[in-house]
N, C-alpha and C positions, 0 to 999 in steps of 0.2 A: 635164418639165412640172411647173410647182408646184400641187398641185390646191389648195391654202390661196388661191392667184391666182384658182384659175378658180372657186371657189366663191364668192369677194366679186362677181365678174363675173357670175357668173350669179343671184345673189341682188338685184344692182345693175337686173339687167335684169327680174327678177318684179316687183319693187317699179314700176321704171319702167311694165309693163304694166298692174299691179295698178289704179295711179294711174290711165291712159290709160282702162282698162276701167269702174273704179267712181266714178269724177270726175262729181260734180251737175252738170252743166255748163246742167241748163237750169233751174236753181234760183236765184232771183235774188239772194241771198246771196253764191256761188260765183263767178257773173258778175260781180257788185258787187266783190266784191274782187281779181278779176283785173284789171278795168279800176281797179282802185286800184295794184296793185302796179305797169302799165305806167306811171298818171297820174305816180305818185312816184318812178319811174326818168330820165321825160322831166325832173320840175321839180328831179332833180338834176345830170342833164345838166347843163342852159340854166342852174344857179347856182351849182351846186358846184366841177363837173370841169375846166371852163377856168380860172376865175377863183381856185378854191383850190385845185384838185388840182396843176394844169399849172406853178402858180409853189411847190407847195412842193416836188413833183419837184427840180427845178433847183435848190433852195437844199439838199435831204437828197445831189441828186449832188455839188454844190459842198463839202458836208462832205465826204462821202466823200474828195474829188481835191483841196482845196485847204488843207484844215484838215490842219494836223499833229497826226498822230498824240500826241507828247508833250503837244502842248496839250491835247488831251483826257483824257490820263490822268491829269495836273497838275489838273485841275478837277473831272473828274468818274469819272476812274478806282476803282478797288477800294482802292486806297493812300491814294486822295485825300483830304484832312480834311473829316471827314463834315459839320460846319458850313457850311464854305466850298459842298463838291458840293451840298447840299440846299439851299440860297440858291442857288448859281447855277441849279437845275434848276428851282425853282419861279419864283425873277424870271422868267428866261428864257421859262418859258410862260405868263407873267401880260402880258408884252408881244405875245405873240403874238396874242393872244385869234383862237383858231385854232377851231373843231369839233372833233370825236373824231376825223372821216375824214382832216382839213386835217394834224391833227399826225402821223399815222403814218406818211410817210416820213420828217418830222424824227427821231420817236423810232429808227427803224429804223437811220437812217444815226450817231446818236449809239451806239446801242448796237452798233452794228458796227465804229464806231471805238475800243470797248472800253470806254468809259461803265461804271460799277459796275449793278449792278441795280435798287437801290433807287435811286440818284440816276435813272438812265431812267425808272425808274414814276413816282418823283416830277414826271418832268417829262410825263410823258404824261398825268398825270391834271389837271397844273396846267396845261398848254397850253388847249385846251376849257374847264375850269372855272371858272380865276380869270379871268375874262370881263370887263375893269373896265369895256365897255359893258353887257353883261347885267347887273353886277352894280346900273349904276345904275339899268337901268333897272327891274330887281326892284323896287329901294327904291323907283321913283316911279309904280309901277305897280300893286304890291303890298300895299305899304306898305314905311315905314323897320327895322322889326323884323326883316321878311324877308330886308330886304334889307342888311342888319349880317348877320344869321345865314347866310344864303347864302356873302359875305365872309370871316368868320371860319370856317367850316367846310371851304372849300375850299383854307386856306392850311393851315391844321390836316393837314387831308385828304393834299393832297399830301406833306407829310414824315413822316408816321402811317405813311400806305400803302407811300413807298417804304421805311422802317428795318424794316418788318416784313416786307417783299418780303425784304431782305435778310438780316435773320435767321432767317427762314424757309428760302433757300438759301444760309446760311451757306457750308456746306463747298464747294458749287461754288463761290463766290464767292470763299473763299480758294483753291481750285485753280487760278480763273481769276485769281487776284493774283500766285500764285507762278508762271505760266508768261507772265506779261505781261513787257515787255520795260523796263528798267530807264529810268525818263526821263532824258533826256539832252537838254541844250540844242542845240538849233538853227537856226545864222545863215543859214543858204543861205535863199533864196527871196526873198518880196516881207515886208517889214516888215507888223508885228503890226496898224497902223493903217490900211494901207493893204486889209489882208484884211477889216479891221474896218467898212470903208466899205464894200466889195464887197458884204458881207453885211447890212449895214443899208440899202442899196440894194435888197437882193433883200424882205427883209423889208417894207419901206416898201410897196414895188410889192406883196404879198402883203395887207397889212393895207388900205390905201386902196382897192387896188381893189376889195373885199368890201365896205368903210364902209355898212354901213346907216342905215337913216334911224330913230334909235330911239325917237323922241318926238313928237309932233305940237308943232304951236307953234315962235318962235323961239329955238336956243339954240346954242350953238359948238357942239354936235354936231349939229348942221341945220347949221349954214352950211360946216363941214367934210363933209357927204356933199353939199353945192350946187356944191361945189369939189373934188370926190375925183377926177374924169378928168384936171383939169387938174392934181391935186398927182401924178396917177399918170405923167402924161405927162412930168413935169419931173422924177421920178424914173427914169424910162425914158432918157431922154437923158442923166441923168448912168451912170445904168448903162453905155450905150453910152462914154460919153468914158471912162468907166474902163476897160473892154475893153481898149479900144483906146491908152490909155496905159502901163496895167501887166499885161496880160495879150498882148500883143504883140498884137491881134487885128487884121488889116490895114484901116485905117481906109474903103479904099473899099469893101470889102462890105460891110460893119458902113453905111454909108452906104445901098448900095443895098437891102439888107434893112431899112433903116426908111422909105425913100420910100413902098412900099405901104402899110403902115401910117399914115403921114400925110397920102397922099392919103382912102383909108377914112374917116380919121376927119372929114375935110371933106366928104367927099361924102352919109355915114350922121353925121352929130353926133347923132341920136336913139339910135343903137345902137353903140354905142362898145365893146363886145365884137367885134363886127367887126373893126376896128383892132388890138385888142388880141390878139387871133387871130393875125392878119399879123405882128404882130410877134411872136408867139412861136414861127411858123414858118421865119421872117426870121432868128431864132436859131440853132433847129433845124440852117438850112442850113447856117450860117455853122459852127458847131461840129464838126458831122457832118464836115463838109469837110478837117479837119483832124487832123493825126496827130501833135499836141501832147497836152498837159494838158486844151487845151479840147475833142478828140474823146475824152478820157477822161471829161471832165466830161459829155458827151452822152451815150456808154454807160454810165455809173451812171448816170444820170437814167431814160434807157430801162429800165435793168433793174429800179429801184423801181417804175417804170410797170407792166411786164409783171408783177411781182409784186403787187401792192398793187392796182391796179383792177377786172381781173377781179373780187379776193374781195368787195371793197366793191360791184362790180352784183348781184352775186349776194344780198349780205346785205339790199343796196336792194330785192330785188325782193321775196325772203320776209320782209322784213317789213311793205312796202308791201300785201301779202296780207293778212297776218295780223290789220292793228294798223292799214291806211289813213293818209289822212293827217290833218291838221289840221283838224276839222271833217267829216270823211269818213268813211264805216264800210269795215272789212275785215271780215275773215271773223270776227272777234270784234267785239259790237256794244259801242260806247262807253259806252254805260248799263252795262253789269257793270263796265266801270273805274269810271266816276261812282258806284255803289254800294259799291264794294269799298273804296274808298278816304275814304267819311266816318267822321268821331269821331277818335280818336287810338289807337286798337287796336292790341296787334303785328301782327295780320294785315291791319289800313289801313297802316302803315308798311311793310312787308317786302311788300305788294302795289306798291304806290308805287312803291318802289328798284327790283325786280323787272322791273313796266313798264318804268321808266326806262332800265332797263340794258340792254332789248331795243329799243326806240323806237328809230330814228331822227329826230333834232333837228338842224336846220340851227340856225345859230349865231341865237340871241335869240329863236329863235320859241317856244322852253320856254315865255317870259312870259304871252303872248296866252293859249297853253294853257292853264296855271295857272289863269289867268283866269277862263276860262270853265269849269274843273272847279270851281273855285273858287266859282263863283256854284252849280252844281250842289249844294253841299253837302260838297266836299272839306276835310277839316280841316288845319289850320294842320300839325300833326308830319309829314302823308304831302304835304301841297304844298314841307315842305322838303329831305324824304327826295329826293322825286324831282328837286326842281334838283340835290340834291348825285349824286344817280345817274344822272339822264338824260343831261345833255350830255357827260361825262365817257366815256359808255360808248354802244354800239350792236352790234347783232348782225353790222351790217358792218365794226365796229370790232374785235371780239372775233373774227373771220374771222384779220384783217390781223395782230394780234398775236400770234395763233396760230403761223402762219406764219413769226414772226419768233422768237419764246424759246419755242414749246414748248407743248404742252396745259396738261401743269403748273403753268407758272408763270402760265400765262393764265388756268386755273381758280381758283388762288389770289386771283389780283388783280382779278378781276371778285368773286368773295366776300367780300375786303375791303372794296370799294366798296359792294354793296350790305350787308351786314353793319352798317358804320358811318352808313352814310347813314338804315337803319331805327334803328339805336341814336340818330344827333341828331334825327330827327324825332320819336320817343318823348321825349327829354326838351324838346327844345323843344314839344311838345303840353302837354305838362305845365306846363311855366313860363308859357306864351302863350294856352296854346288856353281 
């Protein structure tokens, strides 16, 4: 018997009683914030977990099973030319314009296909941050200063963060270079374009169907979320014909797995999640079924699922407690952030980043926030602190990363995040505020 086991177990279990026994539970506070933490679990149900979680699944399994190994190491490996990897890992998340929660099976499945360190962080911080809809709509909501400095911070940001990620784990980094496997070309499979379409397909479907509405008034980003089901749905059917062209997928299920789906979406046109649903169980079948590449691509998809979800309800739920939602009190009341964070102080900046890094932020809703701290008396250095820290980061984010490189390296990189994010909001206080 290990007693080092049973003593975590039974110290596991005081605490759980401790809680059960001295819990305010009739204290409207307590109450208040547990109906906050269930409120902000359901509104990321019904926004996040189908519509961002479910399609980036399938694109981090599709890495996993369809991406070649040498490709990866050729771009974004430990050998790779540090130029090239850090361009390709920041563009790469600047197109995505993903959430913190959205990108961590990308990052997971890059960095498991051997991705260098820093290029992974680089892209993990740039996916969520380079946001070029949050970024406009900072500037047009914010003002244009903001929203230049947001911009330039978060491109900064993401190759800052991953070179010192990596010279921070240097020597693992070169142990993991010398036991990597020497690149070597290879012609077997489906040509480079044709994987390229696969995954711009997947991408497309992932980006459109999110498309929010970021502006009030007329503008091609209104008239692109007026049209986002219908550019998702003509993305869906090209996914489907590619299937079934280059991945051998037999054209008549691939067929009767989209009929429910398109009857759905005639029958509910107002709720077009429904549809969308159908068909990503319509998948499901159709892969599972199969004892190819594409039931391989189902089980990595499922197993980033089983690994990655869990941690994010968990981290949805304590921080929904803690910190509420949007306009909502938790167990901490929004007046001590409204306070904490006016003037340009190092402790208004490094409270800021701090928040940020803990909050969860579904994608663009920072701005509205800002806003309204912003009228509160928040100053200009901690309102930039926390864009460059908040969407980047979360406590259900900081879960999932864990999980994937380490306490270590996860402690590291949430400290440079906040770290640089109170260092540009101090000087941007200065120049601006």
């Amino acid at each position: 018997m290990s007693w080092k086991r049973e003593w975590k177990a039974l110290l596991l279990m005081v605490a759980v009683f401790l809680i059960a026994f001295f819990a305010p539970l009739d204290r409207v506070p307590f109450e208040n914030a547990l109906m906050e933490s269930l409120h902000l679990v359901q509104e990321y149900a019904r926004e996040h977990v189908l519509l961002c979680l479910v399609p980036a699944f399938f694109i981090a399994g599709a890495i996993a099973v369809f991406v070649r190994k040498d490709s990866v190491m050729r771009y974004l490996g430990p050998r790779a030319n540090k130029a090239l990897a850090y361009g390709v890992a920041s563009v790469s998340g600047s197109i995505l314009a993903v959430c913190s929660c959205t990108v961590l099976p990308l990052f997971a499945g890059i960095y498991r296909m051997g991705a260098g360190l820093g290029p992974a962080t680089a892209f993990l911080y740039a996916g969520p941050a380079i946001n070029v809809m949050a970024i406009i709509l900072t500037a047009r909501v914010l003002g244009p200063e903001l929203g230049i400095a947001r911009a330039v911070g978060a491109v900064v940001f993401s190759v800052v963060i991953g070179g010192i990620m990596h010279l921070v784990f240097r020597k693992e980094e070169l142990a993991r270079a010398a036991t990597a496997p020497a690149i070597q070309e290879d012609d077997s499979g489906r040509p480079l374009w044709q994987n390229a379409v696969f995954f711009a397909l997947m991408v497309g479907i992932l980006v459109f169907a999110n498309w929010g509405r970021p502006a009030e008034g007329q503008s091609a980003w209104n008239a692109i979320h007026a049209a986002k089901w219908i550019i998702t749905s003509i993305l869906a059917v090209g996914l489907g014909a590619v299937l079934v062209a280059w991945f051998e997928f037999p054209a008549t299920k691939v067929a009767l797995a989209a009929i429910p789906a398109a009857v759905l979406a005639f029958v509910f046109p107002s709720h077009p999640v429904i549809a969308f649903a159908a068909a990503v169980i319509g998948l499901s079948v159709v892969m599972s079924t199969r004892d190819d590449a594409s039931g391989e691509w189902f089980a990595s998809t499922w197993g980033f699922a089983k690994q990655i979800l869990p941690l994010l309800l968990i981290g949805v739920v304590v921080a929904g407690f803690l910190l509420g939602r949007p306009g909502h009190e938790g167990l901490i009341p929004s007046a001590w952030v409204s306070r904490a964070v006016g003037g340009n102080t190092i402790w208004a900046n490094l409270f800021a980043s701090v928040a940020g890094a803990f909050m969860y932020f579904a994608t663009l809703t920072e701005v509205p926030i800002l806003q309204g701290l912003i009228g509160d008396g928040m100053g200009k250095g901690p309102a930039l602190a926390l864009l460059l820290a908040g969407p980047a980061l979360s406590l259900p984010n900081m879960l999932v990363i864990r999980s994937v490189m380490g306490t270590k390296k996860t402690a590291v990189y949430v400290l440079l995040v906040v770290v640089m994010a109170t260092t540009s909001g101090m000087i941007y206080g200065t120049l601006f505020g």
